[in-house]
mmCIF entry with sequence, helices, sheets and N, C-alpha, C, O atoms, coordinates in Angstrom:
data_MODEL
# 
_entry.id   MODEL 
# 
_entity.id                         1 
_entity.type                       polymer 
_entity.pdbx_number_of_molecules   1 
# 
_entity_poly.entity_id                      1 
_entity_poly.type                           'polypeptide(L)' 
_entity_poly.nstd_linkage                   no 
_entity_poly.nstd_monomer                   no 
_entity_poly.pdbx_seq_one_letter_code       
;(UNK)(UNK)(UNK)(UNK)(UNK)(UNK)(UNK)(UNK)(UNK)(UNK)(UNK)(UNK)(UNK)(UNK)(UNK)(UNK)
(UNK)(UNK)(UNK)(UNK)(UNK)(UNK)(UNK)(UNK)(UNK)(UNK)(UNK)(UNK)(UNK)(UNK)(UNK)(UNK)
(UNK)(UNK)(UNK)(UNK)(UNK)(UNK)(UNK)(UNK)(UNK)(UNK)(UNK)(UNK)(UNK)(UNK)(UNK)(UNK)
(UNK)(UNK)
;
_entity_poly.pdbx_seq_one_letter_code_can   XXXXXXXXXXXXXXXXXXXXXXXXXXXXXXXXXXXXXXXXXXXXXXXXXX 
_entity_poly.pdbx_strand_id                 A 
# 
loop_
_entity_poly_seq.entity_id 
_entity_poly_seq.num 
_entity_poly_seq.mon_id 
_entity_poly_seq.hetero 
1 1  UNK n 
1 2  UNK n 
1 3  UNK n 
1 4  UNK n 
1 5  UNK n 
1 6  UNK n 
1 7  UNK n 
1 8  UNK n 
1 9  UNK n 
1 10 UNK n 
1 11 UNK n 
1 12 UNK n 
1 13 UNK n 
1 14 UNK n 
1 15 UNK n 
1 16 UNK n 
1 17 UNK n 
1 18 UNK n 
1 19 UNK n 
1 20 UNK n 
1 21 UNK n 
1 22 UNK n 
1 23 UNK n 
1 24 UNK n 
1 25 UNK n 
1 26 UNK n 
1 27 UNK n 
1 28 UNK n 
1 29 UNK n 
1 30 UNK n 
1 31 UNK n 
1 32 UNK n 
1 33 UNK n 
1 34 UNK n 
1 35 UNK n 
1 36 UNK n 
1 37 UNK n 
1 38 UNK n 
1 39 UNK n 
1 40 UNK n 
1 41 UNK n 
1 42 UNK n 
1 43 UNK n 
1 44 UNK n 
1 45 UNK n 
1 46 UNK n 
1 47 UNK n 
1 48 UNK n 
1 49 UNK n 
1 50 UNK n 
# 
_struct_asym.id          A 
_struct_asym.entity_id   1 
# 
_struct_conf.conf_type_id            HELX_P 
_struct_conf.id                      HELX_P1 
_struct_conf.pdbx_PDB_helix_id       AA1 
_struct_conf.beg_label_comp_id       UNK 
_struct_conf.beg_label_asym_id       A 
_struct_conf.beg_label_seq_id        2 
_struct_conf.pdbx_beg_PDB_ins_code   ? 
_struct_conf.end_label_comp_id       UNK 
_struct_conf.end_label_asym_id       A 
_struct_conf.end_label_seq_id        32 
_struct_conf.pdbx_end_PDB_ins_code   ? 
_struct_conf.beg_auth_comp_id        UNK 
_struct_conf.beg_auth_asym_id        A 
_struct_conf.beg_auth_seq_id         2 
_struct_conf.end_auth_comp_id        UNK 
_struct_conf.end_auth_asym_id        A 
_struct_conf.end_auth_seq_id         32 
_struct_conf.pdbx_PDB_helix_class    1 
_struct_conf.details                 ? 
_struct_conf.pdbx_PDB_helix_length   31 
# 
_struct_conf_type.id          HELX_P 
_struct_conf_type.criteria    ? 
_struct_conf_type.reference   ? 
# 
loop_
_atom_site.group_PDB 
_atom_site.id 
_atom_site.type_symbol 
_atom_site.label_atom_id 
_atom_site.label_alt_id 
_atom_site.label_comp_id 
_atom_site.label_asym_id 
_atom_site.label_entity_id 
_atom_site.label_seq_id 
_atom_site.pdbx_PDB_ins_code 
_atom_site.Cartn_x 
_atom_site.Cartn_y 
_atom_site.Cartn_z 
_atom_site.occupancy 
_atom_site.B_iso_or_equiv 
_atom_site.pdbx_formal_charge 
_atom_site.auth_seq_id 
_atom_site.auth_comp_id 
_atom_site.auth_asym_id 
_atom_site.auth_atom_id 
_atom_site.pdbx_PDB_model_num 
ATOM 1   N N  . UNK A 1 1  ? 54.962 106.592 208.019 1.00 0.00 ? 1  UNK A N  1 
ATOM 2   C CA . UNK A 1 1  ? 54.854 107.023 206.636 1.00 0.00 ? 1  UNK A CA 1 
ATOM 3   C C  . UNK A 1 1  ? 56.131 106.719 205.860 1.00 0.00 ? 1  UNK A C  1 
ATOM 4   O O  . UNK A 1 1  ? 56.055 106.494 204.652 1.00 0.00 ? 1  UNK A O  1 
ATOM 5   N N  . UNK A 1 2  ? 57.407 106.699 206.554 1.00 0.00 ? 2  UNK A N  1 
ATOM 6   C CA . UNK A 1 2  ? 58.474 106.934 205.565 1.00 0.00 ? 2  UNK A CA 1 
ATOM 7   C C  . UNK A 1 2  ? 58.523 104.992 205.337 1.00 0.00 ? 2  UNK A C  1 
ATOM 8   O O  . UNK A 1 2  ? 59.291 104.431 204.555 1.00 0.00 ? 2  UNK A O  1 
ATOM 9   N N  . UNK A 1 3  ? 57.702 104.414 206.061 1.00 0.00 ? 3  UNK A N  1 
ATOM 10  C CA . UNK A 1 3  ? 58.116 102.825 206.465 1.00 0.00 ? 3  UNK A CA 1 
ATOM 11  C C  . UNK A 1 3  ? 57.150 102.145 205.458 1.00 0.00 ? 3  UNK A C  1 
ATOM 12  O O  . UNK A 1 3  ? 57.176 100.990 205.034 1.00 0.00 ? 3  UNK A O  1 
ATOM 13  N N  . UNK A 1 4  ? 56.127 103.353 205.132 1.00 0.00 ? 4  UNK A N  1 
ATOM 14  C CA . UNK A 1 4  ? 55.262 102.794 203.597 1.00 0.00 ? 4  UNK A CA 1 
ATOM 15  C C  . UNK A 1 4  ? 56.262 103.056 202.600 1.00 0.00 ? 4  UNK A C  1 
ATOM 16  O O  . UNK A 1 4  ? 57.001 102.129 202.267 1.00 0.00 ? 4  UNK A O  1 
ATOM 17  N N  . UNK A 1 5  ? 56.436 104.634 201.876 1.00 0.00 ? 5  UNK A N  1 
ATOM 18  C CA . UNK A 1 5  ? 56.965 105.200 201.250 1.00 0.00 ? 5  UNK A CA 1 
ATOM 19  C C  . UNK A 1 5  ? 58.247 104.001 200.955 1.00 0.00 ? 5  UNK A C  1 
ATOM 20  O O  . UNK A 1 5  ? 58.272 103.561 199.806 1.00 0.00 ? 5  UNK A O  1 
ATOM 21  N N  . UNK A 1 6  ? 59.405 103.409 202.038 1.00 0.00 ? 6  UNK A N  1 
ATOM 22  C CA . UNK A 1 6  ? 60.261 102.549 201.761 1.00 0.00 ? 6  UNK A CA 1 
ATOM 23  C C  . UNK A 1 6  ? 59.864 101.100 200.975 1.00 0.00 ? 6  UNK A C  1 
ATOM 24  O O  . UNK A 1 6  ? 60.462 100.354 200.200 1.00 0.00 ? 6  UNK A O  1 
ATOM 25  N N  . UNK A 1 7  ? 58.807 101.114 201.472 1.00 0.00 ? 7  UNK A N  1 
ATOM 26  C CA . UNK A 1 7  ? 57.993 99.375  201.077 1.00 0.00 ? 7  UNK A CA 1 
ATOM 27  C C  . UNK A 1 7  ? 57.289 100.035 199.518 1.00 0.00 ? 7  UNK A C  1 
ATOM 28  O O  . UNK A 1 7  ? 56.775 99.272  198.700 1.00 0.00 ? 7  UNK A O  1 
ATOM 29  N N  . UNK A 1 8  ? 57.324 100.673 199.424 1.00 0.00 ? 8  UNK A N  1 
ATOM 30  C CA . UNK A 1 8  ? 56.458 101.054 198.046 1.00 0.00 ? 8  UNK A CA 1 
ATOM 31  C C  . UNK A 1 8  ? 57.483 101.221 196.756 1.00 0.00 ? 8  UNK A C  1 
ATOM 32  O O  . UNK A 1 8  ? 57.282 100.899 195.585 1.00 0.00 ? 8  UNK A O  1 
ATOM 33  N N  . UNK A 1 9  ? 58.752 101.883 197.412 1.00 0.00 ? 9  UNK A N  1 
ATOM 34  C CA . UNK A 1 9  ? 60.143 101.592 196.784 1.00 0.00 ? 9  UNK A CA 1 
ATOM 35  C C  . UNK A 1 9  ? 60.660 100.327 195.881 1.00 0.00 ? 9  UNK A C  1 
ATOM 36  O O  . UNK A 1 9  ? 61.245 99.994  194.850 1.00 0.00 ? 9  UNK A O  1 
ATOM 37  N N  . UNK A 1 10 ? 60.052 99.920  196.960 1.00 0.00 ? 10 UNK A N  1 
ATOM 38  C CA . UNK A 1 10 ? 61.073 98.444  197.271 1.00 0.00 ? 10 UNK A CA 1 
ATOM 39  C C  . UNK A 1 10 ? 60.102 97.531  196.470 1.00 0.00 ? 10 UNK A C  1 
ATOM 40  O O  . UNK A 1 10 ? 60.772 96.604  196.016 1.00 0.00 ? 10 UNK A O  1 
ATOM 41  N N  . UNK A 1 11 ? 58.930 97.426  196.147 1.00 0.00 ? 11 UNK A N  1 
ATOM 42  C CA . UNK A 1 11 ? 58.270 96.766  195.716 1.00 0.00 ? 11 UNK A CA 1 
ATOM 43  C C  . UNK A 1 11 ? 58.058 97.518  193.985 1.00 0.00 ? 11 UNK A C  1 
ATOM 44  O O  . UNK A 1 11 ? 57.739 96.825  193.020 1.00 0.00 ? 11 UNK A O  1 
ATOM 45  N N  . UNK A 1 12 ? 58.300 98.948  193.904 1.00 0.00 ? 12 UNK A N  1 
ATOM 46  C CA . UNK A 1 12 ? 58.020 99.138  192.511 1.00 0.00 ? 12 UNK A CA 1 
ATOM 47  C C  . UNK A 1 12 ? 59.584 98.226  191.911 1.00 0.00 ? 12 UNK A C  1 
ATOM 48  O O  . UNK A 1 12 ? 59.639 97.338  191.060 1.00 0.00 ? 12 UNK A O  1 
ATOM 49  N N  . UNK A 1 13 ? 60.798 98.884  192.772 1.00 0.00 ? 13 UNK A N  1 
ATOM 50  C CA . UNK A 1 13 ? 62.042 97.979  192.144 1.00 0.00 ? 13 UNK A CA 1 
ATOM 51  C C  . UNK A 1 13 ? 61.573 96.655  192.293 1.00 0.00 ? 13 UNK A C  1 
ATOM 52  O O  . UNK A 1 13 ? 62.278 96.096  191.453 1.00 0.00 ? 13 UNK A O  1 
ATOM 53  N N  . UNK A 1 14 ? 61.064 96.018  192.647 1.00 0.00 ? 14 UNK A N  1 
ATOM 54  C CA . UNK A 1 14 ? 61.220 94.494  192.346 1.00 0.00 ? 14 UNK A CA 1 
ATOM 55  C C  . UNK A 1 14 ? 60.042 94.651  191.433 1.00 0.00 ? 14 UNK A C  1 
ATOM 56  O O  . UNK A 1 14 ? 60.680 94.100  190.536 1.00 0.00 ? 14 UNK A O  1 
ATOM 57  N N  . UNK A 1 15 ? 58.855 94.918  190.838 1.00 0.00 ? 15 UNK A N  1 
ATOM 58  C CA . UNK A 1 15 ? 58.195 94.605  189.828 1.00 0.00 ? 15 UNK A CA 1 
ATOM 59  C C  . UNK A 1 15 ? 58.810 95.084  188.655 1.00 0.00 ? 15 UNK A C  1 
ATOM 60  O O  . UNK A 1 15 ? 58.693 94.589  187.533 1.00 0.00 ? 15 UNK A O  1 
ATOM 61  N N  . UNK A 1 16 ? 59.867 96.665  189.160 1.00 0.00 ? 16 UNK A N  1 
ATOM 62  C CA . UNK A 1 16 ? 60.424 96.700  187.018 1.00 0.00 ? 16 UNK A CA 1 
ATOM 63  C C  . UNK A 1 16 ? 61.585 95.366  187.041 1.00 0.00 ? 16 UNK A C  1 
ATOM 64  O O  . UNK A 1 16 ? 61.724 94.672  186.034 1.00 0.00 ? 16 UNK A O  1 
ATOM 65  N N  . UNK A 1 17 ? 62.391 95.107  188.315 1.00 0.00 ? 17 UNK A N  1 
ATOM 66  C CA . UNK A 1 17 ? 63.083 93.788  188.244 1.00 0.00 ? 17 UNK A CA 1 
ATOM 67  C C  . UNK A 1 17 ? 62.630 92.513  187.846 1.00 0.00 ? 17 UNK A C  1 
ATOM 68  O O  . UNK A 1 17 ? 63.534 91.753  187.499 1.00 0.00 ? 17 UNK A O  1 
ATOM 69  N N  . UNK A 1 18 ? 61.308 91.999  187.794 1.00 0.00 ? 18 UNK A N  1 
ATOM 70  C CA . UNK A 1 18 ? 60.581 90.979  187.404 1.00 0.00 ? 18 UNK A CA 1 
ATOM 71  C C  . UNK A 1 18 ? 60.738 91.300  186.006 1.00 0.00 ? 18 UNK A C  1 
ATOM 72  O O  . UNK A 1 18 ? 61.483 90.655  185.268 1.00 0.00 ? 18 UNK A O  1 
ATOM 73  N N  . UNK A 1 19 ? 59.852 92.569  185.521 1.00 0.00 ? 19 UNK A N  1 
ATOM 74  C CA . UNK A 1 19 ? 59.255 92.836  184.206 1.00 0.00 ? 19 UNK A CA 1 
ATOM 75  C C  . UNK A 1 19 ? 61.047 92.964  183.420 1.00 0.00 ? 19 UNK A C  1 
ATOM 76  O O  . UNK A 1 19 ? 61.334 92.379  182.376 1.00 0.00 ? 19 UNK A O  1 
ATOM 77  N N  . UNK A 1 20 ? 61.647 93.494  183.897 1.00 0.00 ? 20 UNK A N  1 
ATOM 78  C CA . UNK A 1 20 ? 62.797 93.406  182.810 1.00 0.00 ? 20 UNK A CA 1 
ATOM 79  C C  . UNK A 1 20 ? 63.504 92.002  182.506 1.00 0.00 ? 20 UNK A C  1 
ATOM 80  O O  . UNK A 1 20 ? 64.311 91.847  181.590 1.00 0.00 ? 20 UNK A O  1 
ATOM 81  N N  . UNK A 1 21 ? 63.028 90.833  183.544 1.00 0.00 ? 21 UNK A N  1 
ATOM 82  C CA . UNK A 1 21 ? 63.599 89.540  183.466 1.00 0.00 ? 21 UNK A CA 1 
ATOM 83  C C  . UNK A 1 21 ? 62.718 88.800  182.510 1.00 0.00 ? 21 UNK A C  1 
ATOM 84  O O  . UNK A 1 21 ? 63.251 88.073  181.672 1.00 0.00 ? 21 UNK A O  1 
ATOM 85  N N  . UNK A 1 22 ? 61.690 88.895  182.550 1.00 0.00 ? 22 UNK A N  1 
ATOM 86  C CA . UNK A 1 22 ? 60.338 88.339  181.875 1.00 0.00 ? 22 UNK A CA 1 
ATOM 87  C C  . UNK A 1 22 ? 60.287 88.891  180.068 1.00 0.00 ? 22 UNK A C  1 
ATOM 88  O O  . UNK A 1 22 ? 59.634 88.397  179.148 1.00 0.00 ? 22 UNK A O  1 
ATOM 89  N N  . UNK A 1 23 ? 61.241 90.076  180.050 1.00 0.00 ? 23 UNK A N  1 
ATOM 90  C CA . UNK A 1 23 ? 61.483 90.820  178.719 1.00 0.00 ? 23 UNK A CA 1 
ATOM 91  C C  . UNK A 1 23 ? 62.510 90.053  178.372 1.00 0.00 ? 23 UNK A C  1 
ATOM 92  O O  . UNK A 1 23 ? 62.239 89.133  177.600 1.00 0.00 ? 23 UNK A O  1 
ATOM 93  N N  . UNK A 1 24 ? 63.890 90.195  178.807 1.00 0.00 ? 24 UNK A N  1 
ATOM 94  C CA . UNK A 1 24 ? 65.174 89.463  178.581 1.00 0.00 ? 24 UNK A CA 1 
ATOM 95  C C  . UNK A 1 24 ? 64.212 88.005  177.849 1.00 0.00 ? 24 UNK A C  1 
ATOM 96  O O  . UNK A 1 24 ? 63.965 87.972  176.644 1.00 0.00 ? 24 UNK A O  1 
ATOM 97  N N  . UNK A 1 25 ? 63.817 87.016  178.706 1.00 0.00 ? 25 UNK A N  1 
ATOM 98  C CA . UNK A 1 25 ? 63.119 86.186  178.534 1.00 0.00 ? 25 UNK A CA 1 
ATOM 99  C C  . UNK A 1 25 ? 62.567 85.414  177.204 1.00 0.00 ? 25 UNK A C  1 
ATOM 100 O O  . UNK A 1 25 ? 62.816 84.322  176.695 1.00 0.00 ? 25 UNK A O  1 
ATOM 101 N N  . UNK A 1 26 ? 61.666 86.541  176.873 1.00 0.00 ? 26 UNK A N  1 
ATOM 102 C CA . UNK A 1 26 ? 60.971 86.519  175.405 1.00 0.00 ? 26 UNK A CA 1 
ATOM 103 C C  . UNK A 1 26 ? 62.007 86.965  174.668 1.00 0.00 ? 26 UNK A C  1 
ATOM 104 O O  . UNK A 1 26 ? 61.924 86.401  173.577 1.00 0.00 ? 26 UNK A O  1 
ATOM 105 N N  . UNK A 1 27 ? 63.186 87.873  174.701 1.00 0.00 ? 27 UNK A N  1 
ATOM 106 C CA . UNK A 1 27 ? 63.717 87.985  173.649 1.00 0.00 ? 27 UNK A CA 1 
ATOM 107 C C  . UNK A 1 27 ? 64.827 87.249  173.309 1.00 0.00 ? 27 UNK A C  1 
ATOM 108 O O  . UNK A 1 27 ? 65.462 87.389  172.264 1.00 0.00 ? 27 UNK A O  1 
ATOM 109 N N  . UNK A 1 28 ? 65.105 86.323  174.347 1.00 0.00 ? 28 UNK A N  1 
ATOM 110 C CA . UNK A 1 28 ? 65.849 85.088  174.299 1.00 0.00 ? 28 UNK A CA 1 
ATOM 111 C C  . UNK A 1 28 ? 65.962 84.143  173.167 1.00 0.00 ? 28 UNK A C  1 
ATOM 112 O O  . UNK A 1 28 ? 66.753 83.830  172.277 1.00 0.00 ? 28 UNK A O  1 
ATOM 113 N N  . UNK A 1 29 ? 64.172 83.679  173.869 1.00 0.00 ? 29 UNK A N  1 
ATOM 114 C CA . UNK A 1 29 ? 63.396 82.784  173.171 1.00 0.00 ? 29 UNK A CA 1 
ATOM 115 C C  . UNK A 1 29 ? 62.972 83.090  171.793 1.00 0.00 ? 29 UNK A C  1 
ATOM 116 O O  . UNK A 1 29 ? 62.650 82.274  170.929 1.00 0.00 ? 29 UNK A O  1 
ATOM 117 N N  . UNK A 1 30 ? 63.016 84.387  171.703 1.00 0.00 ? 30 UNK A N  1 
ATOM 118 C CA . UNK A 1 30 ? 62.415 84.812  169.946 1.00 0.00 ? 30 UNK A CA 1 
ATOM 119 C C  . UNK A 1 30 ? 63.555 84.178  169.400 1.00 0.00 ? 30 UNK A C  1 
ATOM 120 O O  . UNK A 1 30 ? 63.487 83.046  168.921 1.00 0.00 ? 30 UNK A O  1 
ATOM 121 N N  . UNK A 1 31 ? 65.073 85.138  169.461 1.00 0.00 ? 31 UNK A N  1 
ATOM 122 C CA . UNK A 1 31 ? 66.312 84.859  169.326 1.00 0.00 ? 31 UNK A CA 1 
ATOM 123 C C  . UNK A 1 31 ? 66.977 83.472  168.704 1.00 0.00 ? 31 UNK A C  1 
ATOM 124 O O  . UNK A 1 31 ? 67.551 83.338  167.623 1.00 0.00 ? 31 UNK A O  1 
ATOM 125 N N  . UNK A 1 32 ? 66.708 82.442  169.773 1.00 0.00 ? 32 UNK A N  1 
ATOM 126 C CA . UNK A 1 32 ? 66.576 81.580  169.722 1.00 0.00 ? 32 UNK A CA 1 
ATOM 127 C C  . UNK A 1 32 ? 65.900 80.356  168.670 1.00 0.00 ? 32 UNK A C  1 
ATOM 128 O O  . UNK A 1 32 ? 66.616 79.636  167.974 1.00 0.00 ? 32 UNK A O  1 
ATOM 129 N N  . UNK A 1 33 ? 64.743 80.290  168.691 1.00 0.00 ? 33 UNK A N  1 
ATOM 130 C CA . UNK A 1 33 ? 64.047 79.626  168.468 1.00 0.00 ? 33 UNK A CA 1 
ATOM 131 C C  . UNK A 1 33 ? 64.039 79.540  166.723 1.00 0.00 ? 33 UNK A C  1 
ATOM 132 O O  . UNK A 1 33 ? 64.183 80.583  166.086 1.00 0.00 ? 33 UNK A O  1 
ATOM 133 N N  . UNK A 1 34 ? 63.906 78.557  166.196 1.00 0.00 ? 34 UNK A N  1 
ATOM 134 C CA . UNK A 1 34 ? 63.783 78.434  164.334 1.00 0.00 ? 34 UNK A CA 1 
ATOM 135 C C  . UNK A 1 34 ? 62.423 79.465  163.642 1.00 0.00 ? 34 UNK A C  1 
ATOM 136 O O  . UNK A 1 34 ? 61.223 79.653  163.841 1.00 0.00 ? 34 UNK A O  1 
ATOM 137 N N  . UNK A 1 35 ? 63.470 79.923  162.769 1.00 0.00 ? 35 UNK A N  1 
ATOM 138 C CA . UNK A 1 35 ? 62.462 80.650  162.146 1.00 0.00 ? 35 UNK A CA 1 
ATOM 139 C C  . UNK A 1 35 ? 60.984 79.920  161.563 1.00 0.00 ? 35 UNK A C  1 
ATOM 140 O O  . UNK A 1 35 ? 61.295 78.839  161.062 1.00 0.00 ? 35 UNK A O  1 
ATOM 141 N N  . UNK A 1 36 ? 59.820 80.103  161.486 1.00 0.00 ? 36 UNK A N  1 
ATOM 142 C CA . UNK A 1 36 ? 58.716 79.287  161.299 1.00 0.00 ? 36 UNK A CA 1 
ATOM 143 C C  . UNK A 1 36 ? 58.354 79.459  160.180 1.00 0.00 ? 36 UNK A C  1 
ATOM 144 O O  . UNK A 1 36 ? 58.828 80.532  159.808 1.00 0.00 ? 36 UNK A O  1 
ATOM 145 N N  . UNK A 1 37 ? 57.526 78.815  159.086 1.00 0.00 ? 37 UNK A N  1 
ATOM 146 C CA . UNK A 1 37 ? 56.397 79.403  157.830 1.00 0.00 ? 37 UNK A CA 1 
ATOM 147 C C  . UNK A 1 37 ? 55.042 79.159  158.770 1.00 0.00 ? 37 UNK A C  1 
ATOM 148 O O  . UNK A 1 37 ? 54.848 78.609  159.854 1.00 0.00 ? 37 UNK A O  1 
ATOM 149 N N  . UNK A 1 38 ? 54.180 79.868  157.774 1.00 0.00 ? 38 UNK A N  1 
ATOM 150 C CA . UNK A 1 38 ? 53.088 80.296  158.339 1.00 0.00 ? 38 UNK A CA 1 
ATOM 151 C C  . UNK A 1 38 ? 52.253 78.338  158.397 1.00 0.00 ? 38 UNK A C  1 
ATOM 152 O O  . UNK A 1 38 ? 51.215 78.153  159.032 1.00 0.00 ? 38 UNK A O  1 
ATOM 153 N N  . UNK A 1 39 ? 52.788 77.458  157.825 1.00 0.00 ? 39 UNK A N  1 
ATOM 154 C CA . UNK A 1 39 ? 52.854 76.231  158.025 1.00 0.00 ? 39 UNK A CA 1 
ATOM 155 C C  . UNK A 1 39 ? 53.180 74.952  159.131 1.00 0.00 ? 39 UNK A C  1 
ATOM 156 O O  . UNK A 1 39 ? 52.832 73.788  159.331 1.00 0.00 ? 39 UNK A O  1 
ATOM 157 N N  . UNK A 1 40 ? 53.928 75.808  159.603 1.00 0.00 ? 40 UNK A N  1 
ATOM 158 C CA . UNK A 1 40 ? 54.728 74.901  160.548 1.00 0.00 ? 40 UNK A CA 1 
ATOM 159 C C  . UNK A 1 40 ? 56.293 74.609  160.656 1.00 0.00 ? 40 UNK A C  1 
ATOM 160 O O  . UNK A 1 40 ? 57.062 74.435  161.601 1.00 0.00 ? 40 UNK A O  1 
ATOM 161 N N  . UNK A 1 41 ? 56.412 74.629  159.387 1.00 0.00 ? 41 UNK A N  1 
ATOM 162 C CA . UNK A 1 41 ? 57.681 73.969  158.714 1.00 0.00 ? 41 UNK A CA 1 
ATOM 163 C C  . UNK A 1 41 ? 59.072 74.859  159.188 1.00 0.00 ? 41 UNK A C  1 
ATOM 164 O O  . UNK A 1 41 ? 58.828 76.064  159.124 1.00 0.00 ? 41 UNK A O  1 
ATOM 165 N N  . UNK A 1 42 ? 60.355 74.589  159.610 1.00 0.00 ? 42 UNK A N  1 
ATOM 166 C CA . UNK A 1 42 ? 60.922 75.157  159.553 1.00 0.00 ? 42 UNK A CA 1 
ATOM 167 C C  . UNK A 1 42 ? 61.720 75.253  158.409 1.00 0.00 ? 42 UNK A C  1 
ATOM 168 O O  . UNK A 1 42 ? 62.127 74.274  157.783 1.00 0.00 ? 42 UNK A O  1 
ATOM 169 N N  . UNK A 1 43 ? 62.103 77.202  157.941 1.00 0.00 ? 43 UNK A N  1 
ATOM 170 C CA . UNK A 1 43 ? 62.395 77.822  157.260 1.00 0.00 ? 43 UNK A CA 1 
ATOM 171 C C  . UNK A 1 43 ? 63.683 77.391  156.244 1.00 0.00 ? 43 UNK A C  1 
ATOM 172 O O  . UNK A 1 43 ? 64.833 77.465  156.677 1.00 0.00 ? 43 UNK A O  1 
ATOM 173 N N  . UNK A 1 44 ? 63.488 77.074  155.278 1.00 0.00 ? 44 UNK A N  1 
ATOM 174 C CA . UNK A 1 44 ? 64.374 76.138  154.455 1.00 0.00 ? 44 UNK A CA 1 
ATOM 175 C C  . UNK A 1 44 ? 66.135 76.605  154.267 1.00 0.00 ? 44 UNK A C  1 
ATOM 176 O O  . UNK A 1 44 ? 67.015 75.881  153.800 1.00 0.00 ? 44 UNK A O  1 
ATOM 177 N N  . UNK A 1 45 ? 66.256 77.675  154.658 1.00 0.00 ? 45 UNK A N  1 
ATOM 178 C CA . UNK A 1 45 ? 67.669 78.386  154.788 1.00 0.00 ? 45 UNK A CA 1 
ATOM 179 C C  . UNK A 1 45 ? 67.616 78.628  155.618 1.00 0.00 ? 45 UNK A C  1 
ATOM 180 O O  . UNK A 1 45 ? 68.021 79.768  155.845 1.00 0.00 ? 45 UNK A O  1 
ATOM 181 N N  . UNK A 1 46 ? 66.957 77.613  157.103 1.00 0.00 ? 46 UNK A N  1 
ATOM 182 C CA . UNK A 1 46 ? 67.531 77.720  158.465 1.00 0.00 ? 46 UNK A CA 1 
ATOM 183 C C  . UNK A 1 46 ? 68.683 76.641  158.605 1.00 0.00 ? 46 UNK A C  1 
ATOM 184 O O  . UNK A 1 46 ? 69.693 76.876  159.269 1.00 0.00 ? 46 UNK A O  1 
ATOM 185 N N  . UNK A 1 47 ? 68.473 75.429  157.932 1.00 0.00 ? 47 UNK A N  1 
ATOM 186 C CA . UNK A 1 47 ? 69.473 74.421  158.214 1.00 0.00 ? 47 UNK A CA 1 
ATOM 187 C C  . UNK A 1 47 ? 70.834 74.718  157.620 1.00 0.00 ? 47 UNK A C  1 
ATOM 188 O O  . UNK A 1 47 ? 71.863 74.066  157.799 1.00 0.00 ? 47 UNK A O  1 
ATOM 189 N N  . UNK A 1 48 ? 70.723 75.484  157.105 1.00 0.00 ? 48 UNK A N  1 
ATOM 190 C CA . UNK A 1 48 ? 72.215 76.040  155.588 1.00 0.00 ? 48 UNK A CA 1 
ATOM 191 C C  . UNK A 1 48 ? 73.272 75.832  157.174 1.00 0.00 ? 48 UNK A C  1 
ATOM 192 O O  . UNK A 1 48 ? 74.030 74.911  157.480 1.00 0.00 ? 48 UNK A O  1 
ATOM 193 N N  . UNK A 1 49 ? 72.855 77.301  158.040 1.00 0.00 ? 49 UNK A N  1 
ATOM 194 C CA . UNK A 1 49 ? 73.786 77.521  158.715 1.00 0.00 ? 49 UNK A CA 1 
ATOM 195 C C  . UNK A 1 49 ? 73.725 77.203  160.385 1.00 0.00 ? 49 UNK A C  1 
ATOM 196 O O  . UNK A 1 49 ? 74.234 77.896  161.266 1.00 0.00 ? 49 UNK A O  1 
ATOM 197 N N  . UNK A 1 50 ? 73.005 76.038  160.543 1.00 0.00 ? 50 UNK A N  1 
ATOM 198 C CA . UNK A 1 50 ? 72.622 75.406  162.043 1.00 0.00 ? 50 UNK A CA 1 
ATOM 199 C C  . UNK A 1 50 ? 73.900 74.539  161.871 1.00 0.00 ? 50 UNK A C  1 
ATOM 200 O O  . UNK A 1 50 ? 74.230 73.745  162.752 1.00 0.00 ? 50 UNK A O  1 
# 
């Protein structure tokens, strides 16, 4: 029992360890990435300060 209980541990820490890498992730990429219009186009006072 305590040899589940350890494995059940060990596996919730590694799924919030995934899920908090997979978060970092997207907010990277939001961060990152050029602001958009609902067009396509990127945002005309994005280049001012690139």
């Amino acid at each position: 029992m305590t040899v589940l209980y350890a494995l059940l541990v060990l596996a919730l820490g590694v799924g919030a360890g995934l899920t908090a890498i997979v978060i970092e992730e997207l907010r990277w990429e939001a961060r990152t990435r050029a602001p958009r219009m609902t067009y396509g186009e990127v945002h005309h006072r994005h280049d001012a300060h690139r």
